[in-house]
PDB file of N, CA, C and O in Angstrom:
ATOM      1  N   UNK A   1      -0.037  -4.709  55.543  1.00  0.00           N
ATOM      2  CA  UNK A   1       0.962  -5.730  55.274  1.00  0.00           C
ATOM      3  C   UNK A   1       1.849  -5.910  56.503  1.00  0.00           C
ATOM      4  O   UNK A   1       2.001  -4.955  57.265  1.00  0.00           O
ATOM      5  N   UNK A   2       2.547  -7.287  56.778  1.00  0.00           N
ATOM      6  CA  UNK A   2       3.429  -7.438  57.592  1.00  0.00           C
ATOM      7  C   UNK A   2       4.460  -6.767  57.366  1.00  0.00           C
ATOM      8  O   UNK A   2       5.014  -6.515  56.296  1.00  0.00           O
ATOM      9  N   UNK A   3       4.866  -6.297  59.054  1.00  0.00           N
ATOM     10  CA  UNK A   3       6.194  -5.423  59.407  1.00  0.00           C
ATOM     11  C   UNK A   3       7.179  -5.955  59.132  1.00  0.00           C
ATOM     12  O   UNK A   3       8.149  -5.202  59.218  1.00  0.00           O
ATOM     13  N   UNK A   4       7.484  -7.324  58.711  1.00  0.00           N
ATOM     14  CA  UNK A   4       8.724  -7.923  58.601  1.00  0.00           C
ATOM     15  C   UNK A   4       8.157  -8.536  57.000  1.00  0.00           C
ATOM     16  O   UNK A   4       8.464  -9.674  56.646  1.00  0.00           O
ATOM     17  N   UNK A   5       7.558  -7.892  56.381  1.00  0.00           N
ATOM     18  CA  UNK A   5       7.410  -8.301  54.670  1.00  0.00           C
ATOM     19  C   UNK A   5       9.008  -7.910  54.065  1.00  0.00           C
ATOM     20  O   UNK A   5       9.795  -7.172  54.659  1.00  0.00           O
ATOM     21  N   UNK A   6       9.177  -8.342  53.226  1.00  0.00           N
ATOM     22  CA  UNK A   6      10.202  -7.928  51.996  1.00  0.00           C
ATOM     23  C   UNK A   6       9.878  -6.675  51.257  1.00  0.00           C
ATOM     24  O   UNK A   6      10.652  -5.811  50.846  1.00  0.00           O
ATOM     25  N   UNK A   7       8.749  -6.738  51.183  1.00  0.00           N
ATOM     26  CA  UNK A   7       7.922  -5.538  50.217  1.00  0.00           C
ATOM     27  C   UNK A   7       7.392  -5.377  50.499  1.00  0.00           C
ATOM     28  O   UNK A   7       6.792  -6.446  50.617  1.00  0.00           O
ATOM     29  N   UNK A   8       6.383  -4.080  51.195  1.00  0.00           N
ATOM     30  CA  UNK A   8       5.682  -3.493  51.460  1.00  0.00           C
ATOM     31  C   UNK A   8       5.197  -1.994  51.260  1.00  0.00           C
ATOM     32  O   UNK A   8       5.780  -0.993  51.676  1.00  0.00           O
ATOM     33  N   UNK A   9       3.779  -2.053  50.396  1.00  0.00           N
ATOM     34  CA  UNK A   9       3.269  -1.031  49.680  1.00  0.00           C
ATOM     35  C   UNK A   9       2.985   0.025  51.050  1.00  0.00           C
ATOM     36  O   UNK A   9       2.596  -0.278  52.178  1.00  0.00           O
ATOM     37  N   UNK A  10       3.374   1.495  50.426  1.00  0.00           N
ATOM     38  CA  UNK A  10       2.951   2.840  50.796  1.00  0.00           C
ATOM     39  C   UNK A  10       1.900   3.447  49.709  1.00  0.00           C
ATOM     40  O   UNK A  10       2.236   3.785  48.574  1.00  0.00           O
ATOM     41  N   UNK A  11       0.764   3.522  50.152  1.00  0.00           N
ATOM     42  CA  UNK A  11       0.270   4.710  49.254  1.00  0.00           C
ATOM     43  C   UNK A  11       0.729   6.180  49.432  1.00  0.00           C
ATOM     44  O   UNK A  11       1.397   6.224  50.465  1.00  0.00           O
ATOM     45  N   UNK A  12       0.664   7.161  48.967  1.00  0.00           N
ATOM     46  CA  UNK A  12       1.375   7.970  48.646  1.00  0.00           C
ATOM     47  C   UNK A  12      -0.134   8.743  48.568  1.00  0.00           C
ATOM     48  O   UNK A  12      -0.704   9.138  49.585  1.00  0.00           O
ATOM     49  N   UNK A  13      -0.660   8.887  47.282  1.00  0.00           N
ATOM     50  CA  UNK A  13      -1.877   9.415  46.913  1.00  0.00           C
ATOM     51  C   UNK A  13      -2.357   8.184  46.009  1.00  0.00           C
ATOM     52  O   UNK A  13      -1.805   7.237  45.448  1.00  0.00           O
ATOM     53  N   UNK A  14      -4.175   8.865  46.203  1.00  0.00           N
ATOM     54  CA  UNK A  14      -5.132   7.904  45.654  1.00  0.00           C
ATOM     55  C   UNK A  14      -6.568   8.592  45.690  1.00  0.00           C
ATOM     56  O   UNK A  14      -7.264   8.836  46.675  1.00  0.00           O
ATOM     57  N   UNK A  15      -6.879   8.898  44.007  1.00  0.00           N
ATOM     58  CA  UNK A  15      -8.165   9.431  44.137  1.00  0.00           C
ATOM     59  C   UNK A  15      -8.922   7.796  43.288  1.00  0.00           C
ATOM     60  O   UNK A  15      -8.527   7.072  42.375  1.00  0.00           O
ATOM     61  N   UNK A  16     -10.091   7.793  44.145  1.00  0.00           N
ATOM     62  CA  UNK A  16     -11.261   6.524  44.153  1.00  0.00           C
ATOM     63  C   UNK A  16     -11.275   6.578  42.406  1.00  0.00           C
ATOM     64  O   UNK A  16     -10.981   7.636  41.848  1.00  0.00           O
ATOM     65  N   UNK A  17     -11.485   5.871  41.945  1.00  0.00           N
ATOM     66  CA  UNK A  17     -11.591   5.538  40.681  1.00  0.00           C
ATOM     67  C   UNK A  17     -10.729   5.509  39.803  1.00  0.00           C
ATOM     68  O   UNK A  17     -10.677   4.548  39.035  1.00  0.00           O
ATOM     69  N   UNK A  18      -9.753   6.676  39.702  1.00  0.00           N
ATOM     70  CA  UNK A  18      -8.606   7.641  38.997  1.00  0.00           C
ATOM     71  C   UNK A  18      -7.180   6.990  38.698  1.00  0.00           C
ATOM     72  O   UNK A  18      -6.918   6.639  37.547  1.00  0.00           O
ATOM     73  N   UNK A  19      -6.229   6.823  39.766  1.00  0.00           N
ATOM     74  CA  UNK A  19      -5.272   6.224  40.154  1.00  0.00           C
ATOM     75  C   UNK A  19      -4.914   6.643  41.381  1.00  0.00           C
ATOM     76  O   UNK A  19      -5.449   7.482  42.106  1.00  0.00           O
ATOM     77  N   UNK A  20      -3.502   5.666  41.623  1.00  0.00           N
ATOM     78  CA  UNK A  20      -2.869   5.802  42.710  1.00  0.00           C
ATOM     79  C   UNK A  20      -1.364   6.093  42.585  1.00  0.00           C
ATOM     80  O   UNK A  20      -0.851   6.081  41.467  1.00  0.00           O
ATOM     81  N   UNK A  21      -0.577   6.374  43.768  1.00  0.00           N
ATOM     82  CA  UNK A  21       0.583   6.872  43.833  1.00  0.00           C
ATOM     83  C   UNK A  21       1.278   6.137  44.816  1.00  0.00           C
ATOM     84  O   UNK A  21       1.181   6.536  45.976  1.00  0.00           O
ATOM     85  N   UNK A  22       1.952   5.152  44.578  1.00  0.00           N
ATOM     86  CA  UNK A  22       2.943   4.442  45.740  1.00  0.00           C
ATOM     87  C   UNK A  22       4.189   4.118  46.041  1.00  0.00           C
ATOM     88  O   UNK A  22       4.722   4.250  44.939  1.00  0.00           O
ATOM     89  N   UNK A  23       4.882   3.843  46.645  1.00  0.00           N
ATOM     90  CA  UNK A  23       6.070   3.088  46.496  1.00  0.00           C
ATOM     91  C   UNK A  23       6.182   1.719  47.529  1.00  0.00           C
ATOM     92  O   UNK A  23       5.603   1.245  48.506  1.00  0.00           O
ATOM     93  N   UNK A  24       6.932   1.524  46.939  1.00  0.00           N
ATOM     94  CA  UNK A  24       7.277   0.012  47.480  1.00  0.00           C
ATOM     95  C   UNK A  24       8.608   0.140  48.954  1.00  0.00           C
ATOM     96  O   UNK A  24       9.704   0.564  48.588  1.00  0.00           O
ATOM     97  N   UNK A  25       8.502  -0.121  50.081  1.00  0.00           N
ATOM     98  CA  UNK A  25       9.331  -0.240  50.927  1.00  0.00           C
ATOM     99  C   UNK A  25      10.112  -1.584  50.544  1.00  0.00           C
ATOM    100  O   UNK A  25       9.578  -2.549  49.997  1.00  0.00           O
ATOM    101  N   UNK A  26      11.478  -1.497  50.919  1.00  0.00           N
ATOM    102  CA  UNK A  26      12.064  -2.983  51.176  1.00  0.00           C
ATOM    103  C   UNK A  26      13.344  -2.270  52.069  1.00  0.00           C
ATOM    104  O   UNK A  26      13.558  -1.058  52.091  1.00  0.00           O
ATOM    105  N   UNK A  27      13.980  -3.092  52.650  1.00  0.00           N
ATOM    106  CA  UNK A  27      15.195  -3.370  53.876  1.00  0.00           C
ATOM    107  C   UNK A  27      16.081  -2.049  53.546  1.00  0.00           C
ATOM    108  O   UNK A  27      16.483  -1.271  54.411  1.00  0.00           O
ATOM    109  N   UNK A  28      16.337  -1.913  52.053  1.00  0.00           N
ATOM    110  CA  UNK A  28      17.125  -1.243  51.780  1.00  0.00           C
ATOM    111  C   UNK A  28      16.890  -0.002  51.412  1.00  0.00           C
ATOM    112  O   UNK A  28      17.762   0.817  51.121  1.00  0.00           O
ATOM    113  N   UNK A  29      15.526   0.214  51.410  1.00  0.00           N
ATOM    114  CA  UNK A  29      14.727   1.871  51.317  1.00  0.00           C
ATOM    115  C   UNK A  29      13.798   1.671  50.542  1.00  0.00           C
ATOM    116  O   UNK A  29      13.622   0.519  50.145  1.00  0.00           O
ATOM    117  N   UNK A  30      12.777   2.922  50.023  1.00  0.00           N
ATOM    118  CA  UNK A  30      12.011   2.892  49.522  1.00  0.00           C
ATOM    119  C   UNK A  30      12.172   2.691  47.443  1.00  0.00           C
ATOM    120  O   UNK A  30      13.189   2.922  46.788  1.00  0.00           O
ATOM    121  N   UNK A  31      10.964   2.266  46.963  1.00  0.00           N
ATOM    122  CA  UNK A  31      11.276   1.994  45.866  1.00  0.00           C
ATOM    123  C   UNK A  31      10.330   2.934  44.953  1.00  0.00           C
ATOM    124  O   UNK A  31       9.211   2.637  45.371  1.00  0.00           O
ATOM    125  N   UNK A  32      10.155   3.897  43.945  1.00  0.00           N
ATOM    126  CA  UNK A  32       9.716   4.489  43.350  1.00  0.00           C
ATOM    127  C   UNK A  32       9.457   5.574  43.608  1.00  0.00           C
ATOM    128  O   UNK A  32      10.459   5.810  44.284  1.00  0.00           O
ATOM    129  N   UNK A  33       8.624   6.940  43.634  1.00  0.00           N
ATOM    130  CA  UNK A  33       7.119   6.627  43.527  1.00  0.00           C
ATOM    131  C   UNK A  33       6.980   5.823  41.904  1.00  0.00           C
ATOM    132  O   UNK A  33       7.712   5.554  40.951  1.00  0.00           O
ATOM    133  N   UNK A  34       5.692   5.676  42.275  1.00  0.00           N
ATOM    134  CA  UNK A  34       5.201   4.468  40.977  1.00  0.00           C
ATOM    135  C   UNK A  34       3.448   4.992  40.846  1.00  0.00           C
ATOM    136  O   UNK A  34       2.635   4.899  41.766  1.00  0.00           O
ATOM    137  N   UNK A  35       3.213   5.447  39.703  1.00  0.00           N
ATOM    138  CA  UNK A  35       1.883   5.715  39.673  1.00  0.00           C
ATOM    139  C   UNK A  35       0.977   5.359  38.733  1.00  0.00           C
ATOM    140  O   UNK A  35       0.884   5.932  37.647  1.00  0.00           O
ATOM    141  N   UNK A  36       0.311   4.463  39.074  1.00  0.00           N
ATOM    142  CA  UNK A  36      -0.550   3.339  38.405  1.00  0.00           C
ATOM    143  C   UNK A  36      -2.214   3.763  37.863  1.00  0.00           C
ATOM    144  O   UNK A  36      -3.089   3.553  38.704  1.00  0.00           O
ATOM    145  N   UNK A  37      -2.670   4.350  36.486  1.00  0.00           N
ATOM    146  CA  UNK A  37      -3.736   5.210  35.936  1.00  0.00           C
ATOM    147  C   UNK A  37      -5.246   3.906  36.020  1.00  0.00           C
ATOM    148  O   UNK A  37      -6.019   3.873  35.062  1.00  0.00           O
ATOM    149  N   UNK A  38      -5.400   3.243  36.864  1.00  0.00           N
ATOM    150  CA  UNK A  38      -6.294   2.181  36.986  1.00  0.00           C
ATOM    151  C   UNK A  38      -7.302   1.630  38.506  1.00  0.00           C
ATOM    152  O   UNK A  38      -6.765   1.129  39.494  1.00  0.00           O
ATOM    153  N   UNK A  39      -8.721   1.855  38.384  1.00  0.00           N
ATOM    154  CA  UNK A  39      -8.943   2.082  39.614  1.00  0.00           C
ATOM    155  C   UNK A  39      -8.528   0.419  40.293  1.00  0.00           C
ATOM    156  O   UNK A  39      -8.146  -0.615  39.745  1.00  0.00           O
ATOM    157  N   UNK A  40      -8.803   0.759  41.646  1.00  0.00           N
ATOM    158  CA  UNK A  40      -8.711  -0.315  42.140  1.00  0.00           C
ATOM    159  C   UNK A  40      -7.409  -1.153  43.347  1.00  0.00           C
ATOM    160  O   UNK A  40      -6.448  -1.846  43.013  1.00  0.00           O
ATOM    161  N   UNK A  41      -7.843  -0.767  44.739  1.00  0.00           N
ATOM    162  CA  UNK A  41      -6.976  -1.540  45.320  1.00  0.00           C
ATOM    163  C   UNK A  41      -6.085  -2.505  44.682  1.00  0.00           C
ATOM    164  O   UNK A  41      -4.965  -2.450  44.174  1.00  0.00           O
ATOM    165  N   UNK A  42      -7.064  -3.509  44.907  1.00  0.00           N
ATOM    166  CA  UNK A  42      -6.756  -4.788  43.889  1.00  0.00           C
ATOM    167  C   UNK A  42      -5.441  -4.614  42.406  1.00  0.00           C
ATOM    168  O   UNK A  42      -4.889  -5.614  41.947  1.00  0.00           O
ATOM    169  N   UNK A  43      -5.226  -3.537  42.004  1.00  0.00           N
ATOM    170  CA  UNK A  43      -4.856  -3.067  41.092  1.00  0.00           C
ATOM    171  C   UNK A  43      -3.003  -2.977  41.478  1.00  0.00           C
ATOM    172  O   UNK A  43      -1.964  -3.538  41.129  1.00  0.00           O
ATOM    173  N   UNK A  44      -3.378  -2.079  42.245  1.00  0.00           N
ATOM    174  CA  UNK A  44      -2.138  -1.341  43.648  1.00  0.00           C
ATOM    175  C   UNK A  44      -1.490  -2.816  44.120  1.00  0.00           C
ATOM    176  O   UNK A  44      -0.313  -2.967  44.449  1.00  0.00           O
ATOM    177  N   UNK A  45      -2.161  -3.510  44.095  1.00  0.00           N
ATOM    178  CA  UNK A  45      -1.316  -4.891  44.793  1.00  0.00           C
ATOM    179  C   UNK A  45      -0.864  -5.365  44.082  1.00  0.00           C
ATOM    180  O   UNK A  45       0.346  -5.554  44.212  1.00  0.00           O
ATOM    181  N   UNK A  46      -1.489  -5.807  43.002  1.00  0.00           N
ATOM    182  CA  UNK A  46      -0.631  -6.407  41.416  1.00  0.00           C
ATOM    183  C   UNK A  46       0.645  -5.794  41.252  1.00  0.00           C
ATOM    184  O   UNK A  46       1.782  -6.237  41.091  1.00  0.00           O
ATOM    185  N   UNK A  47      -0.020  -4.266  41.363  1.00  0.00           N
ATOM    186  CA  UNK A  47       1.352  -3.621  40.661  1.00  0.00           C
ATOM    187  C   UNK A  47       2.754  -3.856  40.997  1.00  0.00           C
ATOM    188  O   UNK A  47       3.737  -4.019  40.274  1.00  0.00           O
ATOM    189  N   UNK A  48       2.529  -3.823  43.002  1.00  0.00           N
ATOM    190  CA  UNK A  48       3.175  -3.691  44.120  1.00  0.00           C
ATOM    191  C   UNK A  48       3.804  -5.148  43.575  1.00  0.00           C
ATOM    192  O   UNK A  48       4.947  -4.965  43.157  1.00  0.00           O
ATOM    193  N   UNK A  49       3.333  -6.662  43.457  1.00  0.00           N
ATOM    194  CA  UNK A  49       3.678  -7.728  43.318  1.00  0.00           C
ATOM    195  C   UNK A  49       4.945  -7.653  42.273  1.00  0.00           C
ATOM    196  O   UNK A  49       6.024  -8.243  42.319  1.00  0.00           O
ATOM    197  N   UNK A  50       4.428  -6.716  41.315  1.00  0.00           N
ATOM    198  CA  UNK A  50       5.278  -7.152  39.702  1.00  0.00           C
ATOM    199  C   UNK A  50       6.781  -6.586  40.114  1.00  0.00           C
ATOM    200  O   UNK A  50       7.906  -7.052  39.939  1.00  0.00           O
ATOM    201  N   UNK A  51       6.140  -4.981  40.942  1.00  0.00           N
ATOM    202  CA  UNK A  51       7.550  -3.903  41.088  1.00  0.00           C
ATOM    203  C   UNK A  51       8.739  -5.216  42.204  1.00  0.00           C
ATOM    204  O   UNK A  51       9.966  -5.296  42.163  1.00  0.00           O
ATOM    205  N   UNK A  52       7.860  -5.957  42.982  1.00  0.00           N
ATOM    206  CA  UNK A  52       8.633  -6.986  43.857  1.00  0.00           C
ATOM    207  C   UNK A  52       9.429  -8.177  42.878  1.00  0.00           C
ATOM    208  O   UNK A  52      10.440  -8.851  43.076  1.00  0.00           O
ATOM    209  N   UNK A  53       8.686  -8.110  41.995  1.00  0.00           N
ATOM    210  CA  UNK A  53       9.536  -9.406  40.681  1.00  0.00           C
ATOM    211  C   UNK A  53      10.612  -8.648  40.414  1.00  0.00           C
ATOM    212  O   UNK A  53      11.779  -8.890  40.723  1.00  0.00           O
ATOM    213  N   UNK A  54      10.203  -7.767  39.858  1.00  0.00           N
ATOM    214  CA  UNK A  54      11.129  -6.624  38.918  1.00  0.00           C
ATOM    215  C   UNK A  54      12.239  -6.641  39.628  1.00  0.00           C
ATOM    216  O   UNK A  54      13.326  -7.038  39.209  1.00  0.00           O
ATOM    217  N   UNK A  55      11.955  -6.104  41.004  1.00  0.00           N
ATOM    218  CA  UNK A  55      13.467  -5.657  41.442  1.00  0.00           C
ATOM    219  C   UNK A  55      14.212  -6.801  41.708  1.00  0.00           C
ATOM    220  O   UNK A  55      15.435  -6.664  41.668  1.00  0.00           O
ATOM    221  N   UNK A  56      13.573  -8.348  42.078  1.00  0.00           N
ATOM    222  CA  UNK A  56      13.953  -9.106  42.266  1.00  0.00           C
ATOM    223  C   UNK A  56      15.535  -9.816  41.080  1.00  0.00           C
ATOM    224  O   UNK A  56      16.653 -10.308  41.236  1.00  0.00           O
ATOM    225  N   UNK A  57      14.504  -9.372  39.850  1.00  0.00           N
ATOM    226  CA  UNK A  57      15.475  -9.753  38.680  1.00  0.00           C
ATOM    227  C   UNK A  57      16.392  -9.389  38.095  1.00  0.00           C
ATOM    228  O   UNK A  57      17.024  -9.932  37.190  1.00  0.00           O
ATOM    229  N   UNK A  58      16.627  -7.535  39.054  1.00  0.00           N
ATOM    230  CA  UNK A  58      17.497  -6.689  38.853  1.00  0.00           C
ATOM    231  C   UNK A  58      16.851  -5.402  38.288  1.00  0.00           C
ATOM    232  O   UNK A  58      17.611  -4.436  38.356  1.00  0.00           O
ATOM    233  N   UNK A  59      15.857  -5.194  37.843  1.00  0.00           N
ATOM    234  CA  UNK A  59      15.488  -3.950  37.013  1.00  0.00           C
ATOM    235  C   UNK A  59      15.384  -3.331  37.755  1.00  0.00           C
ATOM    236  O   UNK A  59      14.943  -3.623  38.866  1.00  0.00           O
ATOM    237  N   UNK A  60      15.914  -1.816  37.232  1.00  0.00           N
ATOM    238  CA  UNK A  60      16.332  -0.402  38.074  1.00  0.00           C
ATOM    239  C   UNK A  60      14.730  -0.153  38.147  1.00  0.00           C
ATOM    240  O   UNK A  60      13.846  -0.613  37.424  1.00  0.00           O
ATOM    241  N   UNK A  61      14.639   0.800  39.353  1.00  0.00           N
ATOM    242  CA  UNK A  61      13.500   1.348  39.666  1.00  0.00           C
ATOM    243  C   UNK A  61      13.134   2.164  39.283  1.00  0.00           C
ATOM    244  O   UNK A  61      12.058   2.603  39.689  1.00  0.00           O
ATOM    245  N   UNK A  62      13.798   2.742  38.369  1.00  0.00           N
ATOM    246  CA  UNK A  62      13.401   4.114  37.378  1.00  0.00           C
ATOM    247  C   UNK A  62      12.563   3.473  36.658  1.00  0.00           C
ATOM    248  O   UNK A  62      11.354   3.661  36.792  1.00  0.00           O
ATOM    249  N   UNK A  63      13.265   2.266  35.423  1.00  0.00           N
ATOM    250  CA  UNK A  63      13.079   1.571  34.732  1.00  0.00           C
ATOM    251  C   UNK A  63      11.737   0.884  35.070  1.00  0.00           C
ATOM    252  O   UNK A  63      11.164   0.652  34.005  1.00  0.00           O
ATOM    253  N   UNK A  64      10.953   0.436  36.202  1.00  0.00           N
ATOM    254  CA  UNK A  64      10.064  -0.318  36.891  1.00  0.00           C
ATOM    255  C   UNK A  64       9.055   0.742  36.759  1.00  0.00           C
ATOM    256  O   UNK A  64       8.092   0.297  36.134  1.00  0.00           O
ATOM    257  N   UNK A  65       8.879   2.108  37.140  1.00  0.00           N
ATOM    258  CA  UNK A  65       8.449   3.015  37.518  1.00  0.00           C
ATOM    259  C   UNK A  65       8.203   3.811  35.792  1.00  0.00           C
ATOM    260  O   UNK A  65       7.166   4.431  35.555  1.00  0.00           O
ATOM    261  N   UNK A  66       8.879   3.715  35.152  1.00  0.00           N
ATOM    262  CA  UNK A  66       8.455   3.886  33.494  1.00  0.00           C
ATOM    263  C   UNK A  66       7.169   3.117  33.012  1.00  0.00           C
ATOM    264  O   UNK A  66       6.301   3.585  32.274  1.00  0.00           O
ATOM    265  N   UNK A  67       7.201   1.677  33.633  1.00  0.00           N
ATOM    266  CA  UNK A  67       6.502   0.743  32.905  1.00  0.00           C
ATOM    267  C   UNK A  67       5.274   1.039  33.934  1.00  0.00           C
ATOM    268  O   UNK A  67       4.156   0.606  33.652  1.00  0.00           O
ATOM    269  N   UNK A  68       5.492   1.783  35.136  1.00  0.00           N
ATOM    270  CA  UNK A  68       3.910   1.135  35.468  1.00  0.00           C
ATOM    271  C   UNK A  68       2.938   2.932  35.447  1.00  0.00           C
ATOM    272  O   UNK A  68       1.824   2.994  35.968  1.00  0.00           O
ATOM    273  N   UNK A  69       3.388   3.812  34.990  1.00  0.00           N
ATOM    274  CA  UNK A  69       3.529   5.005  34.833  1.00  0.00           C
ATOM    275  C   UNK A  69       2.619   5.164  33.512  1.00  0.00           C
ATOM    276  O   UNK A  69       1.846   6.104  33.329  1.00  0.00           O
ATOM    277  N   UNK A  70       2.881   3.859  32.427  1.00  0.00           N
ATOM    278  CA  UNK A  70       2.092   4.031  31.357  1.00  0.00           C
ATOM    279  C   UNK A  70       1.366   3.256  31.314  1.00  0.00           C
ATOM    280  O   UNK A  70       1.626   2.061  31.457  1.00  0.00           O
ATOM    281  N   UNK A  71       0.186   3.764  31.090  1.00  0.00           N
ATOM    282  CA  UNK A  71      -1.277   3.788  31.253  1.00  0.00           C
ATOM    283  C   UNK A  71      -1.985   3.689  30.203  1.00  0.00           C
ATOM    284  O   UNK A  71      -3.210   3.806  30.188  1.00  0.00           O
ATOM    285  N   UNK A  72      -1.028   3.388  28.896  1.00  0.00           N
ATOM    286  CA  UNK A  72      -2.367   2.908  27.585  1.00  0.00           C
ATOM    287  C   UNK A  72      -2.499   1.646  27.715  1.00  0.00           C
ATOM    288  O   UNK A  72      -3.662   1.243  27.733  1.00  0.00           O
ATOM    289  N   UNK A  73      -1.480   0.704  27.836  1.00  0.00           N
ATOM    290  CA  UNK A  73      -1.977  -0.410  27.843  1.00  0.00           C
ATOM    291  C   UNK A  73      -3.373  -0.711  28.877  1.00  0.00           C
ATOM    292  O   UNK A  73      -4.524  -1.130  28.749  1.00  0.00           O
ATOM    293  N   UNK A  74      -2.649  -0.311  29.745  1.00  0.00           N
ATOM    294  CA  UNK A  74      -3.460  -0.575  30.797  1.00  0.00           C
ATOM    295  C   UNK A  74      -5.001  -0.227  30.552  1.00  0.00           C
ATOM    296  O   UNK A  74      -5.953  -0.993  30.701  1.00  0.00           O
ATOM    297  N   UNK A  75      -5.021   0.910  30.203  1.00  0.00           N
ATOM    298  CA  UNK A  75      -6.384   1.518  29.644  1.00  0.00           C
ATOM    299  C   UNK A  75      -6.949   0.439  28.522  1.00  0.00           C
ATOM    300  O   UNK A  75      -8.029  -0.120  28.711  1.00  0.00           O
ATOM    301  N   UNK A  76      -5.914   0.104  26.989  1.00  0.00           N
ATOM    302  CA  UNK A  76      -6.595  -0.911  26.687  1.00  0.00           C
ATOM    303  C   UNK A  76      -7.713  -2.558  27.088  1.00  0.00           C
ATOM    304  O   UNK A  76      -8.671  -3.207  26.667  1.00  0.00           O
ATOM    305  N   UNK A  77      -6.680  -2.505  28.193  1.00  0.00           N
ATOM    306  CA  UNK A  77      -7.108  -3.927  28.879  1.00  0.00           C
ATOM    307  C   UNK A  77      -8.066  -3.838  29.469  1.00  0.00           C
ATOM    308  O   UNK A  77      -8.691  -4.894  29.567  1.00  0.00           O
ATOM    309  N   UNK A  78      -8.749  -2.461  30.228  1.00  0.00           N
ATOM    310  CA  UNK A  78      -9.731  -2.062  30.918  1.00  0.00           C
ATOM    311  C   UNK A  78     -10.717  -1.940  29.539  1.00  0.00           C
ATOM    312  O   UNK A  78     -11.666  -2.720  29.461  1.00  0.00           O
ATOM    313  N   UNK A  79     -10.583  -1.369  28.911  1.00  0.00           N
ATOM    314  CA  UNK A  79     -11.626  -1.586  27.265  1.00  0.00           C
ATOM    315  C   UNK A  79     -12.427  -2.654  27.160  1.00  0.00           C
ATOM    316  O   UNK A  79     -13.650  -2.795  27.131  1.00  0.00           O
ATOM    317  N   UNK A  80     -11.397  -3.470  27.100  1.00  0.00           N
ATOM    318  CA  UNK A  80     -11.577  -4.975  26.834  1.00  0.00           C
ATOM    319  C   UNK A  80     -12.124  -5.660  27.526  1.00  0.00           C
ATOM    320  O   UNK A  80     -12.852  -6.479  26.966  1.00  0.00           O
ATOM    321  N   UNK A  81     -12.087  -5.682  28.545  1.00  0.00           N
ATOM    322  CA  UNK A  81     -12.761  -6.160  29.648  1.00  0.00           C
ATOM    323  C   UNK A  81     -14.179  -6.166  29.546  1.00  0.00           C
ATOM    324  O   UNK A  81     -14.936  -7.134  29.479  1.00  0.00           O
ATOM    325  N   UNK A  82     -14.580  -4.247  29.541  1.00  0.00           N
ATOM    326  CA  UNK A  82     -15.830  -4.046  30.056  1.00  0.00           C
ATOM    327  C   UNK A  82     -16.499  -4.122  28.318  1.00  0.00           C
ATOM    328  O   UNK A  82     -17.698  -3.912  28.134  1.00  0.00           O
ATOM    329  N   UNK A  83     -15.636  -4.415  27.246  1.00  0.00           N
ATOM    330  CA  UNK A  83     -16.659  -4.775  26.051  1.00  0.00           C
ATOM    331  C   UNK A  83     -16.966  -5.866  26.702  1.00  0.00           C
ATOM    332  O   UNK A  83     -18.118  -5.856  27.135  1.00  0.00           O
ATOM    333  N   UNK A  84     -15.982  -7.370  27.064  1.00  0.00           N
ATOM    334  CA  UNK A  84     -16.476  -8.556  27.071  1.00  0.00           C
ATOM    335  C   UNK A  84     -17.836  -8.872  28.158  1.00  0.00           C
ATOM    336  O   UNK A  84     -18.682  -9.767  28.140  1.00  0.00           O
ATOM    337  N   UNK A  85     -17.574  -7.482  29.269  1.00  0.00           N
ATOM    338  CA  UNK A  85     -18.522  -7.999  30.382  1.00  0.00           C
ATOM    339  C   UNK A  85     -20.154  -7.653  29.747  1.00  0.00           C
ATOM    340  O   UNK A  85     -21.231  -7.851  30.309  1.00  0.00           O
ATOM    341  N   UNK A  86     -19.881  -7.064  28.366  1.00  0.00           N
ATOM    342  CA  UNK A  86     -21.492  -5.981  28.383  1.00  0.00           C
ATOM    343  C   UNK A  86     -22.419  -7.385  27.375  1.00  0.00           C
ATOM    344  O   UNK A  86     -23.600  -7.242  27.061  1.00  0.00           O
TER     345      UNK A  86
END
């Protein structure tokens, strides 16, 4: 990501399939860690996008970092998916 982004993801840790562990940089320091139970780069960027809404709208980073921490939904949606793809 660009050096002069607003937000910019750190991975932290990341096992291939499993999850990842990141936080979000911005001007004013770092934001989380934040650890997301879903494989996938692609995944890590979403997340990174939402935690950039979030803080945008005011939500504490604890608070940000609760929501992306839980992993049933998330797991549901991955369910769902790979019923619809089979």
């Amino acid at each position: 990501m660009a050096a002069e982004a607003d937000y910019r993801l750190e991975f932290l840790l990341s096992a291939a399939g499993s999850f990842a562990r990141f936080q979000v940089t911005t001007a004013l320091g770092p934001l989380g860690p934040f650890e997301l139970h879903v494989p996938g780069r692609h995944n890590v960027l979403n997340a990174t996008a939402a935690v950039a809404i979030a803080h945008q709208l005011g939500v504490d980073a604890d608070r940000i970092a609760e929501g992306s921490n839980t992993s049933a939904a998330w797991t549901g949606a991955f369910r769902s998916a790979a019923r619809r793809a089979a």
